[in-house]
BANUTI-759564 format. One line per 3 residues: number of its first residue (from 1); their letters; for each residue x, y, z of C-alpha. Coordinates in Angstrom, 1 decimal, padded with zeros to 4 digits, m for minus. Example, Ala and Ser with C-alpha at 12.3 -4.5 7.8 and 13.67 -1.06 7.14 Angstrom:
2
1) AS) 012.3/m004.5/007.8; 013.7/m001.1/007.1
This chain:
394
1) XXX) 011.1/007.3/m077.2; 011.3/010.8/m076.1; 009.2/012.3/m072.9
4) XXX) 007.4/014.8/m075.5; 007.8/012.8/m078.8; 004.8/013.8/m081.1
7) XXX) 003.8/017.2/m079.3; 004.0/019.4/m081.8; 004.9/023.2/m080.5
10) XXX) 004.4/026.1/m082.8; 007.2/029.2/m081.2; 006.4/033.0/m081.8
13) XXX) 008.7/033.8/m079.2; 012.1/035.6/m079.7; 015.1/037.0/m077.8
16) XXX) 015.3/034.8/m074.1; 012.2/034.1/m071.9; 010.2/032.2/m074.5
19) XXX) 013.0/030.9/m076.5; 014.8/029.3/m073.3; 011.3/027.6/m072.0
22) XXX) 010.4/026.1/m076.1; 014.1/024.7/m075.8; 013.3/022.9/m072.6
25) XXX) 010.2/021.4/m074.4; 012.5/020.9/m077.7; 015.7/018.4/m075.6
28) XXX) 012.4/016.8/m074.2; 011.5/015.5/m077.4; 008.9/018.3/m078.6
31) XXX) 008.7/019.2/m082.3; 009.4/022.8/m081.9; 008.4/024.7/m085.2
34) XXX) 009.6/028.5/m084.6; 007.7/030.8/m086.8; 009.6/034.3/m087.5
37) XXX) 009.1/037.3/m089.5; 010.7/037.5/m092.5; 012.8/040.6/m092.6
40) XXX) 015.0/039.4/m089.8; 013.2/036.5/m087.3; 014.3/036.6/m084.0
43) XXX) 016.9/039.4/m083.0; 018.6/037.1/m080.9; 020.3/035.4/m084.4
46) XXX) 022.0/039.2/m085.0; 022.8/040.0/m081.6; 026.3/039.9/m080.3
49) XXX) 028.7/037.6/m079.3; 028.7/036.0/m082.5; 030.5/032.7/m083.6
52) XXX) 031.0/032.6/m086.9; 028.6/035.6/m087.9; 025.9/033.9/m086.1
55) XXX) 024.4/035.3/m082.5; 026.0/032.7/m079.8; 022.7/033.2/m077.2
58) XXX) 020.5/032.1/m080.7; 023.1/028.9/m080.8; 022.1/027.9/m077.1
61) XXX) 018.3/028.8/m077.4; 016.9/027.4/m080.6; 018.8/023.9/m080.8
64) XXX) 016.0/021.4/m081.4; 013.7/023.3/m083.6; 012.7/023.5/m087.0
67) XXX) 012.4/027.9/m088.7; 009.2/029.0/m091.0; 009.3/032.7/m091.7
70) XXX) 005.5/034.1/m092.0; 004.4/037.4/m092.6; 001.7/037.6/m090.1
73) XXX) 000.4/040.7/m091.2; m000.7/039.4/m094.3; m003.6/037.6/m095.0
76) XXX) m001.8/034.1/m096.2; 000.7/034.2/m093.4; m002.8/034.3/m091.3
79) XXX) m004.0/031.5/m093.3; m001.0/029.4/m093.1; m000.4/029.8/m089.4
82) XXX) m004.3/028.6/m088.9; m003.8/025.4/m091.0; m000.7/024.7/m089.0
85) XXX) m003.0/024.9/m085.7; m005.5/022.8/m087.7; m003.5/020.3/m089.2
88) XXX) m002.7/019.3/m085.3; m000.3/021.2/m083.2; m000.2/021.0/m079.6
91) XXX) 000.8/024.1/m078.4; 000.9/027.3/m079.4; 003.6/030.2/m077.5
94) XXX) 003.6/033.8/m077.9; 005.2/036.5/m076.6; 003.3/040.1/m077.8
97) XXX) 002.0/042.5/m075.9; m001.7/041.5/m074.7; m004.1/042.6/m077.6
100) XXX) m001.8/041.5/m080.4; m002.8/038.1/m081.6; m006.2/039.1/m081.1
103) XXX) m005.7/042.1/m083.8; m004.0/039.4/m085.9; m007.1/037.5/m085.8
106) XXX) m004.8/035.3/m083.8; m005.9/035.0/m080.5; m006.5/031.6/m078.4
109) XXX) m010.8/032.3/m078.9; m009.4/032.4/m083.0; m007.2/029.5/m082.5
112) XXX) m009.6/027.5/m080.2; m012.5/027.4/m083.1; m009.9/026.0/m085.4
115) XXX) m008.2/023.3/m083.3; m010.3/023.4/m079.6; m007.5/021.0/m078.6
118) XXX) m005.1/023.4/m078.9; m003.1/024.8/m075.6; m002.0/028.5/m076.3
121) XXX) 000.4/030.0/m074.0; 001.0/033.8/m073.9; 004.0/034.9/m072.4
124) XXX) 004.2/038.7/m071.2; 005.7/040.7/m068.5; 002.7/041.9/m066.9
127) XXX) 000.0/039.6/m067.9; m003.2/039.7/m070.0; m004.8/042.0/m067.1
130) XXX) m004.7/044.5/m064.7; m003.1/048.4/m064.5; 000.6/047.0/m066.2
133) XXX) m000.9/045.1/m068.3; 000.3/047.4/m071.4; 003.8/048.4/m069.8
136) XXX) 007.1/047.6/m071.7; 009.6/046.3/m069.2; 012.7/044.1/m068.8
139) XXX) 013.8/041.3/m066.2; 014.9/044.4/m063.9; 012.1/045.8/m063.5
142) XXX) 010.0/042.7/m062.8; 012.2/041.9/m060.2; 012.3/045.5/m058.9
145) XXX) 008.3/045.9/m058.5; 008.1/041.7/m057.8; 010.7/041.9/m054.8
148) XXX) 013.6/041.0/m055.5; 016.1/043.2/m056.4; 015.1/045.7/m053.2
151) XXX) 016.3/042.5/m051.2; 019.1/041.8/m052.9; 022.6/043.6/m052.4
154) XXX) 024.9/044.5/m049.1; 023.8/045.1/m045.8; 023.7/049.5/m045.7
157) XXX) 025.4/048.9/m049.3; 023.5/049.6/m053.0; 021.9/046.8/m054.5
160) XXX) 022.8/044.4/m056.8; 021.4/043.2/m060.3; 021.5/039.4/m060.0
163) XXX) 023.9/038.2/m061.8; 021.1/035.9/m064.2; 017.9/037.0/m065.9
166) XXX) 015.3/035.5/m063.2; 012.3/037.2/m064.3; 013.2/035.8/m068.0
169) XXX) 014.3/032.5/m067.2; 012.9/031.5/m064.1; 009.4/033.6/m063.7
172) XXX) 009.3/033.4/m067.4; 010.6/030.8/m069.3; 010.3/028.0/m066.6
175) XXX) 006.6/028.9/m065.9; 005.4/028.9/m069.0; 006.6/025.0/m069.6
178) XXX) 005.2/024.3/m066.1; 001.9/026.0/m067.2; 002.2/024.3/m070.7
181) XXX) 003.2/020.6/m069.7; m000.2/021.1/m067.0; m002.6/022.2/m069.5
184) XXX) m001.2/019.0/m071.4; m001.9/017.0/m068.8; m005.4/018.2/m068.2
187) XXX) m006.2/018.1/m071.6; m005.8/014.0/m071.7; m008.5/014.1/m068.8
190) XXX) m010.9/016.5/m070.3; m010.1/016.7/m074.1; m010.0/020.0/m074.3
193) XXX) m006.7/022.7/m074.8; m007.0/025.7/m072.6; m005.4/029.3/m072.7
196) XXX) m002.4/029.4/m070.4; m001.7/033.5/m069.0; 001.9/033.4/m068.2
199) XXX) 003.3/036.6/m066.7; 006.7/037.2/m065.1; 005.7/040.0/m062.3
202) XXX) 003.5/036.8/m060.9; 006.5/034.5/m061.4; 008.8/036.6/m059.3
205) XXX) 006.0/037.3/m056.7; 005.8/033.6/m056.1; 009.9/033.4/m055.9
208) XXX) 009.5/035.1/m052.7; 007.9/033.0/m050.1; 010.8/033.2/m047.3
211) XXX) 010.5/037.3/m047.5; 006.6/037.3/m047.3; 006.6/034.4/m044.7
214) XXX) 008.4/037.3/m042.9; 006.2/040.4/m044.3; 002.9/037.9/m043.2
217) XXX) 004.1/037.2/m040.0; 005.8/040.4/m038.4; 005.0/043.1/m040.9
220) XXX) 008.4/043.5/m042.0; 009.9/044.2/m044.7; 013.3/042.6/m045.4
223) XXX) 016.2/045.0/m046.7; 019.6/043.6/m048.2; 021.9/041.6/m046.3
226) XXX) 020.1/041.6/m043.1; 018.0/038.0/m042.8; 018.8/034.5/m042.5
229) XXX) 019.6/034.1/m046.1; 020.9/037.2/m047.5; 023.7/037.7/m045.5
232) XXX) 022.7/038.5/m042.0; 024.2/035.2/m040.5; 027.7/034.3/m040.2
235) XXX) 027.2/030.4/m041.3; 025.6/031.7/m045.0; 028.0/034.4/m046.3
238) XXX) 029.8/035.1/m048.9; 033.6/035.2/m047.9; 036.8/036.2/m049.5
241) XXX) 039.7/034.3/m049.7; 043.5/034.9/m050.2; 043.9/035.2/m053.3
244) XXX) 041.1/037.2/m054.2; 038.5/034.6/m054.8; 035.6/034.0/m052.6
247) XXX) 034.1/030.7/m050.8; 030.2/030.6/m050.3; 029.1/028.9/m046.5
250) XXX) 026.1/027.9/m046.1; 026.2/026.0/m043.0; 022.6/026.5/m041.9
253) XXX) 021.7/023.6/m039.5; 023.7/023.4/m036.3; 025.6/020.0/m037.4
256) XXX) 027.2/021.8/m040.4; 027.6/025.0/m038.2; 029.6/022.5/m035.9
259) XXX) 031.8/021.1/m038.7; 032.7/024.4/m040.0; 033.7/025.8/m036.9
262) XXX) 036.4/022.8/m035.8; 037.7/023.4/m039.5; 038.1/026.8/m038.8
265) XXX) 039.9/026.7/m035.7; 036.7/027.8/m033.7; 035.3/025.1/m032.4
268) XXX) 034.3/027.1/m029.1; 031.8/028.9/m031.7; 030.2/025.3/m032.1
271) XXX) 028.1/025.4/m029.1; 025.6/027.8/m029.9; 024.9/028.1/m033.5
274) XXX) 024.3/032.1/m034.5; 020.8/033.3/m035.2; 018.7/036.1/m036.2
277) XXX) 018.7/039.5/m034.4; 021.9/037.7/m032.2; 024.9/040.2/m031.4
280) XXX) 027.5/038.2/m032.3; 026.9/038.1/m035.8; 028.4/040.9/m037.1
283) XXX) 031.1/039.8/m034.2; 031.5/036.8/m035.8; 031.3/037.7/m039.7
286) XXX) 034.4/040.0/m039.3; 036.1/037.4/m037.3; 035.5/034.6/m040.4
289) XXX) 036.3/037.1/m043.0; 039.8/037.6/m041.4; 040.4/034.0/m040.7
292) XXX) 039.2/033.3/m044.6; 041.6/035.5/m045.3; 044.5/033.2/m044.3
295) XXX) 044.2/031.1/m047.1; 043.5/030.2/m050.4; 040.3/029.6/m051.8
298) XXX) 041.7/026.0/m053.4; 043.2/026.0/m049.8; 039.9/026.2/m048.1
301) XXX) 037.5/023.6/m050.5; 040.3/021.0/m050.1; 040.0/021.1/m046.2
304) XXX) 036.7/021.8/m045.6; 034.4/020.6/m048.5; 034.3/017.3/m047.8
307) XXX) 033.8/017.6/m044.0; 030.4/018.4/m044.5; 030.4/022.2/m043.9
310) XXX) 028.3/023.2/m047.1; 031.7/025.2/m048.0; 032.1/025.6/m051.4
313) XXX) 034.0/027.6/m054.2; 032.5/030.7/m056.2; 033.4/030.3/m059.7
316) XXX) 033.7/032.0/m062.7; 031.5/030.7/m065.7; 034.9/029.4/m067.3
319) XXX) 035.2/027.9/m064.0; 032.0/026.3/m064.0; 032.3/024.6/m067.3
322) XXX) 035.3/023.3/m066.3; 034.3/021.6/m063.2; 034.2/018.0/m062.8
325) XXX) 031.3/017.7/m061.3; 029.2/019.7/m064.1; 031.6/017.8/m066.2
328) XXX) 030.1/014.2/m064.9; 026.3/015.5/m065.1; 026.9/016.1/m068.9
331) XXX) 026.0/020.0/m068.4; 028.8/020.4/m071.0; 028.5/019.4/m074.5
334) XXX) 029.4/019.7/m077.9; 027.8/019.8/m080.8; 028.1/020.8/m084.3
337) XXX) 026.4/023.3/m086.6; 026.6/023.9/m090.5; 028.2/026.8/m090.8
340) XXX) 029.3/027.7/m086.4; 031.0/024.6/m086.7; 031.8/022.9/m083.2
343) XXX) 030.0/024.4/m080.3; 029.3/023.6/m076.8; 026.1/024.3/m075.4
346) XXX) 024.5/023.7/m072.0; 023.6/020.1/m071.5; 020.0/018.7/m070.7
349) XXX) 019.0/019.7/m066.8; 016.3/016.8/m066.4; 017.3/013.3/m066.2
352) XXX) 015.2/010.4/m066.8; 015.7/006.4/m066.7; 013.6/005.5/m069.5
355) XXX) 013.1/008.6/m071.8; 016.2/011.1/m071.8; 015.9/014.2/m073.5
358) XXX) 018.6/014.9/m075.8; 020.3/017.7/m078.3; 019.2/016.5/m081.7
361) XXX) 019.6/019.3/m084.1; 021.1/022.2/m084.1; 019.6/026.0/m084.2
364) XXX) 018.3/026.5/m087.2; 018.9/029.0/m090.7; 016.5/031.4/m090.8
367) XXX) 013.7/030.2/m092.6; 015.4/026.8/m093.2; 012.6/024.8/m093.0
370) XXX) 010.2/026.8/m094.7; 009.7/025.1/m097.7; 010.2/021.1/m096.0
373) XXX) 006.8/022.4/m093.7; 004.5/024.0/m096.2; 005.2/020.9/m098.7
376) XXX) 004.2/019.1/m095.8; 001.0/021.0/m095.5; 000.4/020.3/m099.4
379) XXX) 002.0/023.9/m101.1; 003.5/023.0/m104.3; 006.6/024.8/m105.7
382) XXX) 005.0/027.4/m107.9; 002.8/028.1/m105.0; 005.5/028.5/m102.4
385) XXX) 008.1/030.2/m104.9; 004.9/032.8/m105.5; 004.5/033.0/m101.5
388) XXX) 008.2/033.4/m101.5; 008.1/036.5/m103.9; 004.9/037.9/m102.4
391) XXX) 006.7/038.7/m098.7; 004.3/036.3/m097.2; 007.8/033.8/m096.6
394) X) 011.6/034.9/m096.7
């Protein structure tokens, strides 16, 4: 038994936000049925790196699902992505500007008519609402108007584009199975689906609490690498080591502070732990980046990480996925497609004792399961061969 076994999820998502949140839903035991147009589905399949010919971020992202190509401009793609609602599916998840499904004919009050159990999740940038509503953007510029990149970057240096997609993955993908698993849950209380408004400028808005507990409270507004955790303290730096790799500290609270100073050869730092707006710490900063210096960043984790100092390594992604410790958790596997052959893939991020989620299929052909859903629905051959031939299916 899987956590989501017998939710069935219908995916007109493409490229990374959607996609990464319906895989989430897909290891947790969701049927995942990913609807793409035929010409070319989602771009992610085409888009470079490839292994094998086939796009290595569509490898990662659409493991666990099942691929029907519709035409939804025409009127039997309309008709045959209803039914599916009808015939029972959970949720629906899409990813259009707000306006489109509802041009379609497609929109949740559409959907909700056919199947009022139905939970329908839009995805978007901006939201269903307000003056952005319409705007194209990407992940930077969610987190440049939400916050975050203006606080990100080097004290009187330029900023820095996180190194991750956080408006896409986080704000986006993560949020929308938050808001989807909810409305799942309400819906066993009062029988009813719901529409779920997902937008990423309100998911990176809400990443911010520690700068607008600030902005609330003084009136402030934080720039890079000045406050508590972006650089401004001594004891949560970034530091480099060496041989030109770096160590993160993050020794916050006084008794790791403590630690982390007798390591260091400081311990006469110990006895009053740095703070905010304290003038010792850019005293202090260039004293720890020399003395970080000394040594080697393997050096450093060996004496240090296990003397509870919250010291550890920065690592490459190769280093990453060849840590033992990511290595243990099973955040590293292997698994094998059709034509990719062997590939690894990011293991399952949610443990449970009872129901674990798991990798059971891999991404899937374009279209591959085209004809195995609409026999399903009742289509016969000649019907699907003339769909086929029509455009309304690849």
């Amino acid at each position: 038994m899987r956590p989501l076994e017998g939710i069935k999820i219908l995916d007109l998502t493409r490229l990374l936000p959607g996609p990464y949140g319906t895989m989430l839903l897909g290891d947790l035991g969701g049927e995942v049925i990913k609807v793409e147009e035929p010409e070319q589905g989602d771009y992610a399949r085409w888009n470079p790196p490839h292994i094998n010919g086939i796009g290595s971020r569509h490898l990662l992202l659409n493991r666990n699902k099942k691929s029907i190509t519709l035409n939804l401009k025409m009127a039997e793609g309309k008709a045959i992505l209803s039914q599916m609602v009808k015939d029972g599916a959970d949720v629906l998840i899409e990813q259009f500007r707000p306006g489109v499904m509802e041009r379609l004919g497609l929109g949740y009050k559409d959907m909700a008519k056919v199947n009022p159990r139905l939970i329908y999740c839009s995805l978007t940038g901006f939201g269903q609402d307000g003056p952005y509503k319409n705007v194209a953007g990407h992940d930077i510029n969610y987190i440049g108007i939400g916050g975050i990149l203006g606080t990100t970057g080097l004290k009187d240096g330029p900023l820095a584009i996180p190194g991750i997609q956080i408006a896409d993955l986080v704000a986006g993908g993560i949020y929308a199975v938050i808001g989807i698993l909810t409305a799942l849950v309400a819906r066993q209380k009062t029988g009813r689906g719901q529409f779920v408004d997902t937008s990423m400028l309100d998911g990176v808005v809400s990443l911010i609490p520690d700068q607008a507990a600030l902005f609330f409270a003084e009136g402030i507004s934080p720039r890079p690498g000045e406050r508590r955790l972006t650089g401004g303290l001594p004891q949560y730096n970034v530091y480099r080591t060496s041989d030109g790799k770096y160590l993160a500290v993050g020794a916050l609270e006084e008794k790791f502070w403590a630690n982390l100073c007798r390591g260091i050869g400081k311990p006469e730092w110990a006895e009053k732990i740095p703070r905010e707006k304290d003038g010792r710490c850019e005293v202090i900063k260039e004293e720890m980046a020399k003395i970080f210096l000394t040594k080697t960043q393997r050096e450093w984790v060996d004496l240090l990480m296990e003397k509870d100092t919250c010291v550890t390594a920065v690592q490459s992604i190769a280093e990453t996925f060849d840590d033992p410790h990511v290595l243990h958790r099973k955040m590293l596997v292997e698994t094998v497609h059709p034509r990719a052959g062997r590939v690894r893939q990011i293991g399952v991020p949610i443990n449970f004792s009872e129901t674990p989620g798991e990798i059971r299929t891999p991404a899937p052909e374009i279209g591959e399961h085209t004809e195995e859903i609409l026999k399903g629905m009742g289509y016969k051959e000649e019907e699907i061969m003339r769909l086929r031939n029509e455009g309304v299916i690849r």
